[in-house]
C-alpha positions in Angstrom: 17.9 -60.7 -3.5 21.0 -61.8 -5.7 22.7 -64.3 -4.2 26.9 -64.9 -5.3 29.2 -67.7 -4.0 32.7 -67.0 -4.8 34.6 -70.1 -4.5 37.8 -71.1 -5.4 38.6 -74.2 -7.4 36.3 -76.4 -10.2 34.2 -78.5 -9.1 34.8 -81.9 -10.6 32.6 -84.7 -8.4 29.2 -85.4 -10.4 27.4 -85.9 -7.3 28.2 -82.8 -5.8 27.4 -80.8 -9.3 24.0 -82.5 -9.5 23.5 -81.4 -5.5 24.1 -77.6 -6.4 22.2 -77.6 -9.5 19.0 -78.7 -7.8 19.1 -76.3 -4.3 19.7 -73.7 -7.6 16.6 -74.3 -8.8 14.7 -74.8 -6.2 15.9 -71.0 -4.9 14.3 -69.9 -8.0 11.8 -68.6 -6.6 13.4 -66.9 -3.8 16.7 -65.2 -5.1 19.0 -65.1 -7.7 21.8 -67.1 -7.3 25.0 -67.4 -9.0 28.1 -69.6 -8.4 31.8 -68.2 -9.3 34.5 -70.8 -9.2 38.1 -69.0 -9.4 41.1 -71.5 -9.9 43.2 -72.5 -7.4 46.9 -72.1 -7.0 49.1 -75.2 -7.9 50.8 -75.7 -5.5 53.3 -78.6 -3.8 52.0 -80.4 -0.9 54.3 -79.4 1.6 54.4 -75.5 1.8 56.6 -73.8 3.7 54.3 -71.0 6.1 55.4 -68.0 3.5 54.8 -70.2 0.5 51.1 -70.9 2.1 50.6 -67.2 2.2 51.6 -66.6 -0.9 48.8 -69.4 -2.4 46.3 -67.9 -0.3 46.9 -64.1 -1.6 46.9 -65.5 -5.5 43.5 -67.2 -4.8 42.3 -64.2 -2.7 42.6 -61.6 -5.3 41.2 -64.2 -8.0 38.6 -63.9 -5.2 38.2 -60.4 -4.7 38.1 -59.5 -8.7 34.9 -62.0 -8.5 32.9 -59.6 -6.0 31.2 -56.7 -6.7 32.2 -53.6 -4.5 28.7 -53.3 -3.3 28.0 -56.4 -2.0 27.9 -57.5 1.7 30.3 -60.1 1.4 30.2 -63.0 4.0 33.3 -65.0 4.5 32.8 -68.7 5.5 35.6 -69.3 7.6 36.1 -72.0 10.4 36.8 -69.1 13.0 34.1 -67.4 12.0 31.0 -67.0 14.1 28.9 -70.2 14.8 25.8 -70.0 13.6 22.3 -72.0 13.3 19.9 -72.0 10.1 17.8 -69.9 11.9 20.3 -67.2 12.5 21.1 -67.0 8.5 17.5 -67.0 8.0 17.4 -64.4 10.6 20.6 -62.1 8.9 19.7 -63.1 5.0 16.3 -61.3 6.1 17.7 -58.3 7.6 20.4 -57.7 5.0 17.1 -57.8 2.7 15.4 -55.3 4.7 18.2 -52.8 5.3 18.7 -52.7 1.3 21.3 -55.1 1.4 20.3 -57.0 -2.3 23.9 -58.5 -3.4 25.0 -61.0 -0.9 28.3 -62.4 -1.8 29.1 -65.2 0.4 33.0 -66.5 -0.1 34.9 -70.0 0.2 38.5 -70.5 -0.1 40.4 -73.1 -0.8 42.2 -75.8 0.8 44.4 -73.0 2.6 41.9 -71.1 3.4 40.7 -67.0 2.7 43.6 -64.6 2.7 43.7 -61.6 4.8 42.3 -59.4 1.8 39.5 -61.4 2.0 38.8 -61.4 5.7 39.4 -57.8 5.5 36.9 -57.0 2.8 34.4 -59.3 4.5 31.6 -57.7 6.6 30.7 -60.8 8.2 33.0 -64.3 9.1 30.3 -67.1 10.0 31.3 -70.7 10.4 28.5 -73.8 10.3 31.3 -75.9 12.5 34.3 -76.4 14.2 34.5 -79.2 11.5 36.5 -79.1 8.5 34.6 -79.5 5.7 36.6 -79.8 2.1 36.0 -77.0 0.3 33.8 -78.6 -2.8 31.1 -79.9 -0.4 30.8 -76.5 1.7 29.6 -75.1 -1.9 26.9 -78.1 -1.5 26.2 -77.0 2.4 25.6 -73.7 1.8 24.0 -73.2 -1.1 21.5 -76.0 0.9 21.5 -73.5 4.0 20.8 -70.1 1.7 17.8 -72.8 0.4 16.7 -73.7 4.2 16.8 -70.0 4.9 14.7 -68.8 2.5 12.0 -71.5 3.5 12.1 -70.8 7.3 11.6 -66.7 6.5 9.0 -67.8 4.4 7.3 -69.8 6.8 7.5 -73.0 4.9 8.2 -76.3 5.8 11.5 -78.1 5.1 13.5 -76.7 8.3 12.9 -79.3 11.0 
């Protein structure tokens, strides 16, 4: 399986770096993985609600120029569907066995995905209610596509 995560903005903390290099490694292994960071819109802090659309639309069609048209893209996205490990075990496995090879899983920024992107995605799945900043959700997941793996596979790591 190849694995993207589309993601918008550089990652800059070392601890978070050295975090995503090593669940990278250890999916060896298990799938190709490959992590696209797009940069973000500058932008002031206060943004009027137009303003906030228009950042999100400039980072979402960095986004969308990042994905390949036949991948099953998966939008991570706090309204998105709650789900457990076990349930992206679960749907990493069937994608695999429905020919489903490129998974392109997508984080926004600060403002979130634009509607292009939430259109485009097949999928909108959420690990929380929570907000989590951005940088660390490429840490999360890239842990949870590593937990997935190990639970199809019958190995332990997952309780």
């Amino acid at each position: 399986m190849n694995i993207l995560v589309v993601t918008v903005g550089k990652l800059k903390e070392k601890y978070l770096k050295m975090g995503i290099e090593e669940y990278v490694k250890r999916l060896g292994p298990y799938a190709k993985i490959d992590i696209v960071e797009v940069p973000d819109e500058k932008a002031p802090e206060n943004l009027s609600d137009q303003e906030m659309q228009l950042v999100k639309k400039a980072e979402g069609d960095r986004l969308l120029a990042k994905i390949p048209q036949d991948a099953h893209v998966i939008a991570m996205a706090i309204e998105g569907k709650l789900i457990s490990s076990e349930d992206l075990a679960k749907n990493l496995d069937q994608l695999a066995t429905y020919g489903k090879s490129k998974v392109a899983f997508v984080i926004g920024g600060s403002l979130g995905l634009s509607d292009e992107v939430m259109k485009r995605a097949n999928e909108k799945i959420s690990f929380g209610r929570i907000t989590y900043p951005h940088q660390l959700m490429k840490l999360v997941l890239v842990e949870q596509i590593y937990r997935a793996f190990r639970i199809n596979r019958g190995e332990p790591y997952h309780k």
